[in-house]
C-alpha positions as YAML, in Angstrom:
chain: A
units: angstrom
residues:
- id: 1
  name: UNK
  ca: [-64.13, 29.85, 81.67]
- id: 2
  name: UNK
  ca: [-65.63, 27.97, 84.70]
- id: 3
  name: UNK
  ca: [-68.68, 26.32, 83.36]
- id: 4
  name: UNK
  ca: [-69.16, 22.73, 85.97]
- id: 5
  name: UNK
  ca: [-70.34, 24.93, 88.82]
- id: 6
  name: UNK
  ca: [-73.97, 25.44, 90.59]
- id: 7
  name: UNK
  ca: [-73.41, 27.71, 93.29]
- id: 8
  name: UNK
  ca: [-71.20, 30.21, 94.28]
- id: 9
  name: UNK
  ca: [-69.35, 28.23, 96.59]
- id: 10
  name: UNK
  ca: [-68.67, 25.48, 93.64]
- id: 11
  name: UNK
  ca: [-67.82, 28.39, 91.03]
- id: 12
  name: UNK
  ca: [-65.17, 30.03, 93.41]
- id: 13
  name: UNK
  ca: [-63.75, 26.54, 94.19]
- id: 14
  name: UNK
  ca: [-63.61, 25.94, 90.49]
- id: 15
  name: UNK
  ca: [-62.26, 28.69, 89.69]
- id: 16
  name: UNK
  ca: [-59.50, 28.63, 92.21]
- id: 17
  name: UNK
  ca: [-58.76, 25.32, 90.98]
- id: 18
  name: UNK
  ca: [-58.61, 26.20, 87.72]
- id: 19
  name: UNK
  ca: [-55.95, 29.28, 88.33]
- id: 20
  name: UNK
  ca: [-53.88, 27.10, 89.77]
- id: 21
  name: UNK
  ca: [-54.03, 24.54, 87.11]
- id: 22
  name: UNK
  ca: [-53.08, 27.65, 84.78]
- id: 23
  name: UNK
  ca: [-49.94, 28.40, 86.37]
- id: 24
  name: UNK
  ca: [-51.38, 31.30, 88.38]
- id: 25
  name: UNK
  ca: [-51.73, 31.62, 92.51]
- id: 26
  name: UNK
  ca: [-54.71, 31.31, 94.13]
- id: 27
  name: UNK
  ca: [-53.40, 32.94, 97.38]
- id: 28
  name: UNK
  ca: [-52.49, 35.81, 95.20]
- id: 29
  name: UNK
  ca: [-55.32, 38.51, 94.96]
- id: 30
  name: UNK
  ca: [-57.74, 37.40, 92.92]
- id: 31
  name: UNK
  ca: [-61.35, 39.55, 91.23]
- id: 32
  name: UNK
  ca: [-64.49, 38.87, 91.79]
- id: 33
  name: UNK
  ca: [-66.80, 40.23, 89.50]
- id: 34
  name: UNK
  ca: [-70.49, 40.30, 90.76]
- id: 35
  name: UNK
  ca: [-73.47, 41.87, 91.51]
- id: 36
  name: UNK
  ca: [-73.25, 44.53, 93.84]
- id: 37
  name: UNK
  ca: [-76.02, 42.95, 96.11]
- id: 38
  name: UNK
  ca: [-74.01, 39.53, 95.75]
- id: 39
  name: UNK
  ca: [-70.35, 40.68, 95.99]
- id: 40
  name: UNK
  ca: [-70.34, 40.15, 99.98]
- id: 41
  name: UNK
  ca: [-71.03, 37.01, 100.14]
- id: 42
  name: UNK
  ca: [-68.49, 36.03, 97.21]
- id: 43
  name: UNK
  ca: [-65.73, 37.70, 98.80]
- id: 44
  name: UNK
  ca: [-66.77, 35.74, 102.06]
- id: 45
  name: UNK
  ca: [-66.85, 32.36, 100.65]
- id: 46
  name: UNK
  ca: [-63.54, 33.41, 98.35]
- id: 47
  name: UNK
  ca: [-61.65, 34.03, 101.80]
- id: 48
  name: UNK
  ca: [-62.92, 30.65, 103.33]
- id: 49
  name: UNK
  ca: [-60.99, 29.12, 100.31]
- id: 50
  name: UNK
  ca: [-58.08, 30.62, 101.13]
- id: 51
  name: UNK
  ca: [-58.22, 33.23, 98.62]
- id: 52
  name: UNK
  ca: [-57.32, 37.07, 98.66]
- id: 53
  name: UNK
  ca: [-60.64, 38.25, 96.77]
- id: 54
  name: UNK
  ca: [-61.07, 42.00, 95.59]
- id: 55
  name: UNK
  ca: [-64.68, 42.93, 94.53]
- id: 56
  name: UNK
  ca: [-66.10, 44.83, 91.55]
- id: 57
  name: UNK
  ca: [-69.76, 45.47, 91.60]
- id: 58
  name: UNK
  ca: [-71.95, 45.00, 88.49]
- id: 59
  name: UNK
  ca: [-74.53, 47.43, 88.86]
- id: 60
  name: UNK
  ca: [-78.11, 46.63, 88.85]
- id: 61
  name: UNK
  ca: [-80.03, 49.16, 86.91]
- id: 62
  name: UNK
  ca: [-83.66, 48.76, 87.77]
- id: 63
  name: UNK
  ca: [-84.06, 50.41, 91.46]
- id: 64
  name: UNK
  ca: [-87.01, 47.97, 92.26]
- id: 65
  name: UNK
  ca: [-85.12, 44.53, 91.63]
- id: 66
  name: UNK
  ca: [-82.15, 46.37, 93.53]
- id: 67
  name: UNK
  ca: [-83.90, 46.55, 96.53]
- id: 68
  name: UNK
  ca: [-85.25, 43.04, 95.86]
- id: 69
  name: UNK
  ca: [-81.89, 40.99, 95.62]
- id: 70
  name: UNK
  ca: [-80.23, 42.73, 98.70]
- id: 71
  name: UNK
  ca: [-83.26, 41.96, 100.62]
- id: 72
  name: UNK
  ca: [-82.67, 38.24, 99.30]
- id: 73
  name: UNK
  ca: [-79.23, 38.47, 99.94]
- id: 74
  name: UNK
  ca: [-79.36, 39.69, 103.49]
- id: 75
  name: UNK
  ca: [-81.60, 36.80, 104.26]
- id: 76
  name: UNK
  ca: [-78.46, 34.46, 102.59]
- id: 77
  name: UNK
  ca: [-75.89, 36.02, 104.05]
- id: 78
  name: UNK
  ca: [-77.66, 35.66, 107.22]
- id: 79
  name: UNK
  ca: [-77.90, 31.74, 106.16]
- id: 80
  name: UNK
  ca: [-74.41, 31.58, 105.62]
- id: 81
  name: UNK
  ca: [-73.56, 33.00, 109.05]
- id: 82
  name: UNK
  ca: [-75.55, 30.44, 110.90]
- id: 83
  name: UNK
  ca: [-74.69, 27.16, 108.69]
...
């Protein structure tokens, strides 16, 4: 369990660190479990870090905070792009 981080780029560096302190392979495909409206940008930062990142989408069961976070999240992604 990766509990230091505060972002998603800190989490997935964690993490990755943490695999490879555990014997595993970070270059090896690794899962990223997420929100569905979140799992983009993950995967994006995940293959920055050098990783091989395969998505699985929590789903978000209320229609009107669905349509909420990927509104949010276009707005990041489109953050993410341009820093």
């Amino acid at each position: 369990m990766e509990d230091k981080s505060f972002s998603t780029e800190e989490n997935i560096a964690n993490s990755l660190a943490k695999i490879d302190e555990h014997g595993g392979n970070a270059d090896s495909p690794v899962a990223i479990v997420s929100s569905e409206y979140h799992l983009y940008r993950a995967k994006y930062i995940a293959r920055e870090k050098g990783a091989e990142p395969l998505g699985v989408a929590a789903h978000t069961s209320y229609p009107v905070l669905m349509a909420n976070y990927f509104i949010r999240a276009a707005f990041a992604v489109l953050y993410m792009w341009i820093m």
